[in-house]
C-alpha positions in Angstrom: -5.7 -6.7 16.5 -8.7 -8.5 15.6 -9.0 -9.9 12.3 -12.2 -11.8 11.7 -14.2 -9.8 9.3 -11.9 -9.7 7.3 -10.1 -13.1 7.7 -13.6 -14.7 7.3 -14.2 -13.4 3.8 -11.3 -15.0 2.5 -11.2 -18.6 5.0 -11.6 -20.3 2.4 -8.4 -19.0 0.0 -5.3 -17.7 0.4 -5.7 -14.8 -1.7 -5.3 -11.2 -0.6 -5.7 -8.8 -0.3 -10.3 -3.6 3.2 -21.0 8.3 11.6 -20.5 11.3 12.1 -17.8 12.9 13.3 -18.3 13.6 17.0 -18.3 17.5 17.9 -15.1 18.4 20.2 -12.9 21.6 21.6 -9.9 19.4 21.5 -7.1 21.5 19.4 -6.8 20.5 15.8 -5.8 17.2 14.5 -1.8 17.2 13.8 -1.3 17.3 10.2 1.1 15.3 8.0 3.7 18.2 6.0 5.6 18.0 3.3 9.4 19.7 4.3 12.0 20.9 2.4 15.4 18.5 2.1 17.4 21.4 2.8 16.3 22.0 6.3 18.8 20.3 8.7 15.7 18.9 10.7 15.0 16.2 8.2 18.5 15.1 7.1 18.6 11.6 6.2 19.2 9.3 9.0 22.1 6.8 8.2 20.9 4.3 10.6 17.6 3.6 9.0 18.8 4.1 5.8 21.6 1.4 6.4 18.9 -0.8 7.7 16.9 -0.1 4.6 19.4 -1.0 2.2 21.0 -3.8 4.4 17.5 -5.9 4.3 17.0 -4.9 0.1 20.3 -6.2 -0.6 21.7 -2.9 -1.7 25.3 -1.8 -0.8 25.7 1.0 2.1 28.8 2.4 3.2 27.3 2.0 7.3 26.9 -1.3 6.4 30.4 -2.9 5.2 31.1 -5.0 7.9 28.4 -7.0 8.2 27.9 -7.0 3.9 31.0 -9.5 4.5 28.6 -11.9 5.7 27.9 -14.9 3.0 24.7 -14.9 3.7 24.0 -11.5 2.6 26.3 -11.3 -0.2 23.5 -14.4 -1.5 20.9 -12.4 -0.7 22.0 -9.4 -2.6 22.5 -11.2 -5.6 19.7 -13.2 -5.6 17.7 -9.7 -5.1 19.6 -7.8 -8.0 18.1 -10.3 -10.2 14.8 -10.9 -8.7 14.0 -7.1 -9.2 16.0 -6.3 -12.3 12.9 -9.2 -13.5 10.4 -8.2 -11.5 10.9 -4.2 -12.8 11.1 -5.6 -16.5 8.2 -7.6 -16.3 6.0 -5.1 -14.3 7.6 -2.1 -12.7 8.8 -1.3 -16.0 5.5 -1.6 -18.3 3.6 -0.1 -15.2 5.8 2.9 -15.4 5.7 3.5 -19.2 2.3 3.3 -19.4 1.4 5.9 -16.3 3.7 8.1 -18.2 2.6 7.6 -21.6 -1.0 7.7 -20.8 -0.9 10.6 -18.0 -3.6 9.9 -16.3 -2.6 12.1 -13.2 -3.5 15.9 -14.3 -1.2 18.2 -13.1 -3.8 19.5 -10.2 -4.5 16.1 -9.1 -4.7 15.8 -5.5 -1.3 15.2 -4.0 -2.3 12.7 -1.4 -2.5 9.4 -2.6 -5.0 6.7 -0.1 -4.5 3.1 -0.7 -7.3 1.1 1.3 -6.7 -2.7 1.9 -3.0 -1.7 0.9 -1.1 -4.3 3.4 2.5 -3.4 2.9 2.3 -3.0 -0.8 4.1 0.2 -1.2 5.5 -1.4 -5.0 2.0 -1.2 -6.9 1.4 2.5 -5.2 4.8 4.3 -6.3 4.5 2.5 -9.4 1.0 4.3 -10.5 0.9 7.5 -8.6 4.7 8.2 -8.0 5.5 11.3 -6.8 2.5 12.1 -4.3 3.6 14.1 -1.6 1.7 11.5 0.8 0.7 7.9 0.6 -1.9 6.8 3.2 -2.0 3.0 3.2 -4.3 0.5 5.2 -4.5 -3.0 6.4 -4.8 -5.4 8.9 -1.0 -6.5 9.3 0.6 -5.4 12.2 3.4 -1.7 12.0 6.4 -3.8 13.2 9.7 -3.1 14.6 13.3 -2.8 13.3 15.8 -4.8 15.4 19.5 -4.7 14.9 20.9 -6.4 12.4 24.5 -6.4 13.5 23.3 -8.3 17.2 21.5 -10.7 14.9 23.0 -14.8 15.0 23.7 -15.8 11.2 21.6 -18.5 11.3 18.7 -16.4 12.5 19.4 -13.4 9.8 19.4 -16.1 7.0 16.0 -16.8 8.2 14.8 -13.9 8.1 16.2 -12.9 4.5 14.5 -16.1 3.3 10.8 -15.2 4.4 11.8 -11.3 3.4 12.5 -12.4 -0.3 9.4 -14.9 -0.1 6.8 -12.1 0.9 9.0 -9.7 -1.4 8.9 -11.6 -4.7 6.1 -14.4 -4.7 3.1 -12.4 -4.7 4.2 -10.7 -8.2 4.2 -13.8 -9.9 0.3 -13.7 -9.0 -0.1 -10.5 -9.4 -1.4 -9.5 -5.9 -0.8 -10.2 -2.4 -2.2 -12.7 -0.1 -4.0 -11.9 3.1 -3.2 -14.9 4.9 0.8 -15.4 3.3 1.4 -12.0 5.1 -0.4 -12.4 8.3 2.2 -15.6 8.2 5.2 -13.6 6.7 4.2 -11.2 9.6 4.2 -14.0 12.7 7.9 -14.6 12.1 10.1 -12.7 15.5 12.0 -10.5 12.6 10.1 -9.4 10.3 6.6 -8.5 12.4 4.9 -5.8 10.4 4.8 -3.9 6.9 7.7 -1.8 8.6 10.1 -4.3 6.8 8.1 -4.8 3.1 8.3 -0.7 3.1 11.7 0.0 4.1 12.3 -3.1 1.7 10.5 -1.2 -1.4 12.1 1.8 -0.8 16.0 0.9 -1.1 15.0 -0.9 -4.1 13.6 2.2 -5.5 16.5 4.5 -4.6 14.5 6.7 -1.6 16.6 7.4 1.7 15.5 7.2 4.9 14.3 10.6 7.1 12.9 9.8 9.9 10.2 6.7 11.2 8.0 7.7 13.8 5.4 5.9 15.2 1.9 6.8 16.4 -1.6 6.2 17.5 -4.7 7.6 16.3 -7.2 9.2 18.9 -11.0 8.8 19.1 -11.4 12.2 16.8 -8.7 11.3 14.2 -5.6 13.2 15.9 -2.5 11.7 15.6 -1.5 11.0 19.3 1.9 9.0 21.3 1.5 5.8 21.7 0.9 4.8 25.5 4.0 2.8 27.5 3.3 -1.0 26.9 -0.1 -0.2 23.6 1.0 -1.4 20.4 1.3 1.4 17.5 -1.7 2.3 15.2 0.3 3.6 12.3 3.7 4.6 11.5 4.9 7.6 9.6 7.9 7.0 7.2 9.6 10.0 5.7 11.9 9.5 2.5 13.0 10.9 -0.6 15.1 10.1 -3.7 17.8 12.0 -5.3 16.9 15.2 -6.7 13.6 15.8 -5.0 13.0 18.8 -3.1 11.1 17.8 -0.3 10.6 14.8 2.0 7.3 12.7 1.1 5.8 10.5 3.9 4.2 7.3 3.5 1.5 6.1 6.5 0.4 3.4 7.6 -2.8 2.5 10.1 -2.9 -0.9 10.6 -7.1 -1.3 11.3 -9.9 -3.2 10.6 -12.1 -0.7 8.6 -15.6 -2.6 8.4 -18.2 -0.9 9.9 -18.0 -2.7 13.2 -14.5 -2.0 13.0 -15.0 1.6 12.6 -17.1 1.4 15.4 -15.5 0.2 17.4 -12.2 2.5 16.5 -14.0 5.6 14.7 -10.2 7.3 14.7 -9.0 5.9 11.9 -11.9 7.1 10.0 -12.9 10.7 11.1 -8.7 11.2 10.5 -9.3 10.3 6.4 -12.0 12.7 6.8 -9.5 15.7 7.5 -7.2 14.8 5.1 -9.4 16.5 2.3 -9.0 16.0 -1.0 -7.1 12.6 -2.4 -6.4 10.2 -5.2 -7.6 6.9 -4.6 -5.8 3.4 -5.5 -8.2 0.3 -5.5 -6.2 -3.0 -6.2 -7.1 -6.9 -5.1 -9.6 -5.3 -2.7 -11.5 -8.4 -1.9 -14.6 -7.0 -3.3 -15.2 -5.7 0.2 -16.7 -2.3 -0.9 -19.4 -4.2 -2.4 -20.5 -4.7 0.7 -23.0 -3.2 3.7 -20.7 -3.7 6.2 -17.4 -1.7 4.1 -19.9 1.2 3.8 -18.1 3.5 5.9 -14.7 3.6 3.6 -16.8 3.1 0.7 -18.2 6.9 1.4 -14.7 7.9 2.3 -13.4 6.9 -1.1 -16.3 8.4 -3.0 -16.7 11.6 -0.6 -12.9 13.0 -1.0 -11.4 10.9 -4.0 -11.1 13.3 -6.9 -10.1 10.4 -9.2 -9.8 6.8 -8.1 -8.1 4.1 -10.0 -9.6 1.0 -9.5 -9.5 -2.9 -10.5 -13.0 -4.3 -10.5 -12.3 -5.7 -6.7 -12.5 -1.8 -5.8 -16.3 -0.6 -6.1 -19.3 -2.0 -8.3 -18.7 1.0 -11.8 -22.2 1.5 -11.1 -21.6 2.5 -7.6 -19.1 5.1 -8.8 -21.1 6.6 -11.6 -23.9 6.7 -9.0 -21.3 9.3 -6.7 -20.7 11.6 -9.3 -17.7 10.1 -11.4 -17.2 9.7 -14.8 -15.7 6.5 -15.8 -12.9 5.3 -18.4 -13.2 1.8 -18.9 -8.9 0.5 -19.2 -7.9 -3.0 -20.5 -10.2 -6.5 -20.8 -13.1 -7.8 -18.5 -14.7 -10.8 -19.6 -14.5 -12.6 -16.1 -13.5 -12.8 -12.0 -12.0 -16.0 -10.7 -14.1 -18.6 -9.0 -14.0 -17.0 -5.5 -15.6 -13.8 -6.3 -18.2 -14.8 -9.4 -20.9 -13.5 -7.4 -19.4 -10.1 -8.4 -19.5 -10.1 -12.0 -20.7 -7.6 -13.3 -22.5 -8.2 -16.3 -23.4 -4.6 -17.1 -19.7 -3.3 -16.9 -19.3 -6.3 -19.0 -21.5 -4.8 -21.8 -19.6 -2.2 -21.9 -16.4 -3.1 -22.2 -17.5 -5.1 -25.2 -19.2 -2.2 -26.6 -16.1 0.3 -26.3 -13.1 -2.1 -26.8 -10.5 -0.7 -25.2 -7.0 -1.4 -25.4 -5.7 -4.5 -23.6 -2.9 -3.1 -21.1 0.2 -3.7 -21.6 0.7 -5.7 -18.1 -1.5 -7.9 -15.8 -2.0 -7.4 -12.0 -4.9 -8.5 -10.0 -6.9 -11.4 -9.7 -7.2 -12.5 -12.9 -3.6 -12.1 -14.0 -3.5 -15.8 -14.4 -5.3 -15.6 -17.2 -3.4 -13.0 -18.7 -6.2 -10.4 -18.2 -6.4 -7.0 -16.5 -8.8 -4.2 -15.9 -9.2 -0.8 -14.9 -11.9 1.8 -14.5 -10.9 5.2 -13.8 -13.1 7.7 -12.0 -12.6 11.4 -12.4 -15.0 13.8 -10.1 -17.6 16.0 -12.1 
């Protein structure tokens, strides 16, 4: 997978993380569906969910055996209290305030699209939890599972240690790194979001359906992937106790500059058929602020009925200018060093003319200065 637009923009940091539609007889495009837990077709799968809870430290019946391990039994507990901190000094103030605040209408779209998402599945259940669908993008590779009980000790303990690294690290920052993962991703384990989401999702109590992989075709279908090609995406199916159907989180692993669209227009003309979505903007790069991100830039505006956005996201401008009204959320008085060519002094203005409330957590870029900000868009 080529990586240079992207990689280029941030070569000099280590920070994170983002045509028309050509005419065709081909059947329609395969759609993802919600399903109902109840039909036997979707039961959980024990394997993946043993897998799933074996690599997030959490106990599974499948997995006693090899939970005897010393190894694991440190990795557990060095999880439990990794996330009972990381859940009361984020997930938890996160959660209170989407609640409190409800700022997901009741006939909100119930797709959720995450653009330069990586494997960060943690930020996206935390602010629009219960979508039906979570599309995610990046540049990191799908990965694979392997078997954990043919695994030497030595080279499980390994692979634990960069799992809690990529895992934990990035929260302390408040975002994810572009070129941590692509290294967190290089190691013969744990090759591909696979692992971060099936990670995320035992620590939030969601069993495993089904994971299927795929590849996207030239006109956005969801297609097999050919002997010997590696995946585009992969389609994970899961669901916590007392839901009533299986949601489905996707990932495309592409590089969706223009050139990259291009080059690959699947990726894409399938966001296109998806309709109607919410969209979640977070440590973005500031890539939509450019020419060359155009492409998702219009993908985001054209089908996002609301978007919630750091200032990484889109210029507010830009966003007022497609037909959104904004809500300006928390403090903005400054980016970092890297991105001060994308201050913007006018949102600036404004936030010192309405003075909202500072929010009651930091994420983002500037989170090292104890600052956060939001702007959400609703459609007109």
């Amino acid at each position: 997978m080529k990586k240079f637009l992207w990689l280029s923009i941030l070569a000099l940091t280590v920070l994170v993380i983002p045509s028309c539609k050509p005419k065709n007889t081909e059947k329609k495009p395969q759609k993802d569906t919600v399903v109902a837990v109840a039909d036997k077709r979707v039961a959980l799968d024990a394997k993946w969910t043993a897998f799933a809870n074996y690599i997030a430290g959490v106990h599974d019946a499948n997995n006693d055996s090899i939970e005897q391990r010393e190894h694991w039994k440190m990795h557990a507990a060095k999880t439990d209290l990794r996330w009972r901190l990381l859940m009361q000094t984020v997930g938890t103030p996160i959660a209170t305030w989407v609640n409190d605040k409800k700022y997901i209408p009741s006939n909100a779209p119930k797709t959720l699209l995450y653009p330069f998402a990586g494997g960060d599945f943690f930020y996206a259940n935390l602010f629009y939890p219960n979508r039906d669908t979570v599309i995610m993008i990046g540049l990191e590779p799908v990965g694979t599972r392997f078997e954990d009980s043919a695994v030497a000790p030595k080279q499980m303990e390994d692979y634990l240690t960069v799992l809690d690294r990529c895992m934990f690290y990035p929260h302390k920052l408040g975002f994810f790194r572009t070129l941590s993962m692509d290294d967190d991703f290089s190691h013969e384990l744990m090759n591909g979001t696979l692992h971060t989401f099936l990670f995320y999702l035992a620590r939030n109590g969601f069993g495993i359906h089904y994971v299927e992989y795929f590849s996207v075709d030239q006109n956005g279908n969801q297609v097999a992937v050919e002997p010997g090609a590696e995946p585009k995406g992969i389609k994970i199916g899961y669901s916590g106790k007392g839901d009533k159907s299986v949601k489905q989180l996707v990932y495309i692993s592409q590089d969706i500059s223009n050139t990259g669209n291009k080059k690959a227009p699947g990726v894409i003309n399938y966001l296109k058929q998806r309709g109607s979505v919410v969209t979640f903007l977070k440590a973005a790069s500031y890539l939509m602020y450019k020419d060359y991100f155009s492409d998702i830039a219009g993908v985001v505006t054209g089908q996002s009925k609301i978007i919630l956005q750091d200032d990484s996201g889109m210029p507010m401008l830009a966003m007022q200018g497609a037909g959104f009204n904004t809500e300006l959320l928390g403090e903005y008085s400054k980016t970092i060093h890297l991105f001060e060519n994308y201050f913007q002094k006018d949102m600036r203005d404004e936030y010192l003319a309405k003075k909202p409330a500072k929010l009651p957590f930091t994420i983002g870029y500037n989170a090292e200065f104890g600052e956060c900000n939001l702007q959400l868009g609703t459609k007109k």
